[in-house]
C-alpha positions in Angstrom: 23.0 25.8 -7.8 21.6 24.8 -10.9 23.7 27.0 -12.8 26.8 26.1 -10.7 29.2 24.3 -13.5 28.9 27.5 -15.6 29.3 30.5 -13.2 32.0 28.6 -10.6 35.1 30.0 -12.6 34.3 33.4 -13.9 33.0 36.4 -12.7 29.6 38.0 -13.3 26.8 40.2 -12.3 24.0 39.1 -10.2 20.8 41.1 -10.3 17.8 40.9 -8.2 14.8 42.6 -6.9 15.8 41.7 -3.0 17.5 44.9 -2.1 18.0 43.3 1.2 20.5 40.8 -0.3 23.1 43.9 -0.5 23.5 44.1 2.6 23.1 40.4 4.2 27.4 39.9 4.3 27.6 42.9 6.5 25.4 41.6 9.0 26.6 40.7 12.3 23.6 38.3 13.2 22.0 36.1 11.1 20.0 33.0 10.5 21.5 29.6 10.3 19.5 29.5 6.8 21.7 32.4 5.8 24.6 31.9 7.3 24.3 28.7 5.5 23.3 30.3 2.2 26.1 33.4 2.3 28.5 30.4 2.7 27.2 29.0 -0.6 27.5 32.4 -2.4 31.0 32.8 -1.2 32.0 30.7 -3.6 31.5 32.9 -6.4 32.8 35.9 -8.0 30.4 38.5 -8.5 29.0 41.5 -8.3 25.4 42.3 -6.5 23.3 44.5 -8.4 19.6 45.4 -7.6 16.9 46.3 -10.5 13.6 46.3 -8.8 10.4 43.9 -10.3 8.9 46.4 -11.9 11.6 46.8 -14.9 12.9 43.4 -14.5 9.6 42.0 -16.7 11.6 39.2 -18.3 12.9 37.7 -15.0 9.7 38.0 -13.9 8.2 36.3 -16.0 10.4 33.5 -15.7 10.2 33.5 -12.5 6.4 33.2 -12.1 5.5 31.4 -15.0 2.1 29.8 -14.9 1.5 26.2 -15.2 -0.6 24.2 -17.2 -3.1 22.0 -15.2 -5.7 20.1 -16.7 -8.7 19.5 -13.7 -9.6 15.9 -13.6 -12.2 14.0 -11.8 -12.3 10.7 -11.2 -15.4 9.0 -9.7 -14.8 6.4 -6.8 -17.4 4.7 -5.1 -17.0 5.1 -1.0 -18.1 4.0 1.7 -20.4 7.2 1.9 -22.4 6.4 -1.2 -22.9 2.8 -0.8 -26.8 3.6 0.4 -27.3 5.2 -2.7 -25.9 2.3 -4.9 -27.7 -0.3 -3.8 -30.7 0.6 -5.8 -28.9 0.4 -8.9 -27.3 -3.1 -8.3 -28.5 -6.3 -10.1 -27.9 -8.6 -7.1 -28.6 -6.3 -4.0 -31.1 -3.8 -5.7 -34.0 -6.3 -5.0 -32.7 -7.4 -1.4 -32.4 -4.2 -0.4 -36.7 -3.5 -1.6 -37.2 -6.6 0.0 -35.9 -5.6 3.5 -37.7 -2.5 3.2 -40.9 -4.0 3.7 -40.1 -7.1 5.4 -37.2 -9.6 5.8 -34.8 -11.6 3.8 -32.8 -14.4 4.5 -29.5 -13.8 6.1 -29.4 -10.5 5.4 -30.1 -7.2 7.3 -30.7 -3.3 6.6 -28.6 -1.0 9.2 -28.4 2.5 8.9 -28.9 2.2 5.0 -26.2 -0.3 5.1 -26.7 -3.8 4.1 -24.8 -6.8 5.9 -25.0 -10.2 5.1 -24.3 -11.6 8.3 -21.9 -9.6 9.8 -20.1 -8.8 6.4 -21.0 -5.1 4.6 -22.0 -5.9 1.4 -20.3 -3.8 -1.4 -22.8 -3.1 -5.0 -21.2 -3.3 -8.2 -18.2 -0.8 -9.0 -14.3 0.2 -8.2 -14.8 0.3 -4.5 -14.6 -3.8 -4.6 -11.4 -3.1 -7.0 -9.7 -0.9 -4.0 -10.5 -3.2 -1.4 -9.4 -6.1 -2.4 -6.0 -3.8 -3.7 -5.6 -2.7 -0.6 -5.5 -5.6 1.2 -3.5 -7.7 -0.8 -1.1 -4.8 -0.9 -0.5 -4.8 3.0 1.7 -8.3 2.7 1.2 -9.4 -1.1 -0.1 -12.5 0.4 -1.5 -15.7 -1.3 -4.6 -15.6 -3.1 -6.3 -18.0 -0.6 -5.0 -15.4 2.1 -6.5 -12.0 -0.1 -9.7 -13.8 0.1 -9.9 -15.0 3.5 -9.0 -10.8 4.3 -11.6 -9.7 2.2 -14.1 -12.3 2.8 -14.1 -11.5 6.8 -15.4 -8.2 6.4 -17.3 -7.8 3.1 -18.9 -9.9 0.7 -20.3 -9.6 -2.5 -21.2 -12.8 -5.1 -18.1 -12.2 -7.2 -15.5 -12.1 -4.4 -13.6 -14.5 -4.8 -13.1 -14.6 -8.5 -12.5 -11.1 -8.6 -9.7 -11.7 -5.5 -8.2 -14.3 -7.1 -7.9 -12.0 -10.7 -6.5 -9.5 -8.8 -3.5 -11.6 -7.2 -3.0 -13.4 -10.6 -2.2 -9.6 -12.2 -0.7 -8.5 -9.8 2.7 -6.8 -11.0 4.6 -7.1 -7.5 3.9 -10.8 -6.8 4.8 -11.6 -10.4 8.5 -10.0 -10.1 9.2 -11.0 -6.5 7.7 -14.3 -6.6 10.2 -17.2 -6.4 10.7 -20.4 -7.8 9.4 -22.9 -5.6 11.0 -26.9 -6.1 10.3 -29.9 -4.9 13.0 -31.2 -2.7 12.4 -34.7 -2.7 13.2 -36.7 0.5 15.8 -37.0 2.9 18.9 -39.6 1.9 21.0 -40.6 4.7 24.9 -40.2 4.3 26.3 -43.4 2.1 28.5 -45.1 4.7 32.0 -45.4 4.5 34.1 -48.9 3.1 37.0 -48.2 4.9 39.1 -45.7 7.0 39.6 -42.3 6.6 38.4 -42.2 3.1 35.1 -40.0 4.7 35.6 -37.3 6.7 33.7 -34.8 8.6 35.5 -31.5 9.7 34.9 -28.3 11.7 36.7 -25.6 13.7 36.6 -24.8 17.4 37.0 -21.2 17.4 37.8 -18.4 20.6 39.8 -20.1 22.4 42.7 -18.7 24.5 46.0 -17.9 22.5 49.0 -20.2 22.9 52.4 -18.6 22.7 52.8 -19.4 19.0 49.7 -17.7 17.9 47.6 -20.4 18.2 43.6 -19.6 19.0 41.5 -22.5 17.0 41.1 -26.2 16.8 40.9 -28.0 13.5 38.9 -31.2 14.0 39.0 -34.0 12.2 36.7 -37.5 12.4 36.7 -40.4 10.4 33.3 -41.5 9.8 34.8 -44.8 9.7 36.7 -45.8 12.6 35.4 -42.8 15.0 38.4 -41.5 14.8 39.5 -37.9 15.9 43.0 -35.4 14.8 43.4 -32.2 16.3 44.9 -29.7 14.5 46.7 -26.4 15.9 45.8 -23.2 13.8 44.7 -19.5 13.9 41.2 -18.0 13.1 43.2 -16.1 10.5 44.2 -19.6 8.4 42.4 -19.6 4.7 41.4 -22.7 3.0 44.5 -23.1 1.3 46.2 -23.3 4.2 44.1 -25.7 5.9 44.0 -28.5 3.0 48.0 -28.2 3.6 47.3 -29.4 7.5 
């Protein structure tokens, strides 16, 4: 297929290392997946050749060329090797030694976990970075709302600036955010000086057609007087035609 453009009008030969592929058009039963692709070769003028793998090297070799990786770790912190990160925090380091040998206020040592409250507290590194990504990422909410999601389940003593940073760079909020304006107030309609020179107008629609053709009402009040036209016309009728009734 990706050769298509070049070997649709001429003929040529097509060699492979599928022997099998001779024979495939004589077949009375086949796949769907090669019914589909002797459809596709039907196309084509050509003639089926076979040349095993063996002293088909260059084919080969395009064939089954290697690529070129380059291995690449990258550290993030998880939820498995928060025990082992404590230690090495500034802030939770010394609360953590502290509830080792006794207790500390509002905060408690489960499981090698430490909670302040009910909220897990997360040391120092990119595992604050992805949660705070991830759930501003669910909606793209406000930043009040990022921190509020956050805040109900974790805590650390940087949360909400770091929250707040985060929605502020964020790329997605910045291109889909809109402009927001102050309205102002409410002003009632100015009322009218005189007859008919204010009028409100709308369309009764799906009504029953008359013998002429007739299926809408075009109404007419005068914001004035009160007063009220009907007007015969069609769903059909376009705006020309209605400033001419």
């Amino acid at each position: 297929r990706h050769w298509r453009h070049y070997l649709f009008h001429r003929e040529f030969i097509l060699y492979t290392n599928h022997e099998v592929l001779r024979h495939l058009a004589s077949q009375d039963n086949i796949s769907a997946r090669h019914a589909s692709w002797t459809a596709f070769l039907q196309q084509f003028t050509f003639v089926l050749r076979h040349r095993s793998g063996v002293s088909n090297r260059v084919v080969e070799a395009l064939s089954r060329r290697a690529l070129l990786l380059s291995d690449m770790s990258v550290s993030v912190l998880s939820f498995d090797t928060l025990r082992e990160h404590y230690a090495d925090d500034a802030i939770f380091g010394p609360i953590v030694q502290c509830l080792a040998h006794g207790s500390f206020d509002d905060y408690v040592l489960s499981d090698g976990f430490l909670f302040r409250e009910t909220r897990l507290c997360i040391p120092d590194g990119s595992l604050r970075h992805k949660l705070v990504a991830e759930l501003h990422g669910d909606g793209h909410v406000s930043r009040d709302r990022s921190v509020d999601l956050v805040s109900r389940h974790y805590y650390w003593p940087s949360l909400r600036r770091d929250a707040a940073r985060y929605v502020e760079r964020c790329r997605f909020c910045h291109v889909s955010k809109g402009v927001v304006s102050n309205v102002g107030l409410y002003r009632p309609i100015p009322i009218p000086f005189q007859p008919w020179c204010a009028v409100s107008m709308d369309f009764v629609l799906g009504l029953p057609q008359t013998q002429r053709g007739f299926d809408s009402i075009f109404v007419l009040v005068d914001r004035f007087s009160k007063m009220v036209h009907f007007v015969s016309c069609k769903r059909t009728t376009d705006a020309v035609h209605v400033a001419q009734l």
